[in-house]
N, C-alpha and C positions, 0 to 999 in steps of 0.2 A: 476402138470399142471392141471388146470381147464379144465372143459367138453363145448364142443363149441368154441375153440376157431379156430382162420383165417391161414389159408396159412403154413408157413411151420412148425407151432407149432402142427396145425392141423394135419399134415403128421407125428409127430412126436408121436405125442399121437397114433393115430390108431395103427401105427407099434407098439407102446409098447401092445394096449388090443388087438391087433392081433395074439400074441407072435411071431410075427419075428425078425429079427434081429434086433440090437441095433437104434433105430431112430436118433439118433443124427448122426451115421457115416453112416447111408444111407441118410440123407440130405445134409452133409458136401462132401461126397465123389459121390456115386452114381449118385441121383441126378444133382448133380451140374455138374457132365463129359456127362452127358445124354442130360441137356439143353448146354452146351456147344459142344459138339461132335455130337451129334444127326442128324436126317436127319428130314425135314416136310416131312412128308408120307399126309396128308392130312387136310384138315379145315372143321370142320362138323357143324350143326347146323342150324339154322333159321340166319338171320343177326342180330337179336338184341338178341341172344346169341351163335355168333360164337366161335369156341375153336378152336387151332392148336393141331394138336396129331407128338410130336417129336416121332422119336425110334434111339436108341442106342444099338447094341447087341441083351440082352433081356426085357431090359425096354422101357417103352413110361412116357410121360411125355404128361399130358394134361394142357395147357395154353388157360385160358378164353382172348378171344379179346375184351369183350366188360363189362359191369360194369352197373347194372341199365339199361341194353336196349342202351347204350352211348358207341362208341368207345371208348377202354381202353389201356393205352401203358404202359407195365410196363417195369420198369427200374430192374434189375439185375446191380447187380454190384460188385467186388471184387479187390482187390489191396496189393500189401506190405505197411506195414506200416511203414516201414523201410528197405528201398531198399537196397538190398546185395550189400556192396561195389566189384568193379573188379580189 
């Protein structure tokens, strides 16, 4: 994985030169229950770089709201790709 890269590639690389745990299944698992399960505790910053700070348990999860100084909505997204038959 290249040096500098964006978003959750970026989170995956640090944890690896950090030596923590495996990055891949702290983004896949971790991560992912923390923005889904989470609470807003608060929104910090100036407005043309506000952030939301989730927590879950013992993590926080910081999400920029804006992009360039420009409100920013990012999209998350997840699915089966082949829904369990019933």
């Amino acid at each position: 994985m290249g040096r500098g890269g964006w978003g959750l590639s970026h989170i995956i690389q640090k944890r690896h030169e950090m030596g923590y745990d495996d990055g891949e299944t702290f983004v896949t698992e971790i991560l992912a229950r923390v923005l889904a399960e989470g609470e807003l505790v608060r929104k910090v910053g100036p407005p043309h770089a506000q952030r939301a700070i989730l927590e879950y348990e013992n993590y926080r999860a910081v999400l920029p709201l804006t992009e360039f100084g420009e409100p920013k909505t990012w999209l998350l997204t997840a699915y089966e790709i082949e829904p369990k038959k019933k």
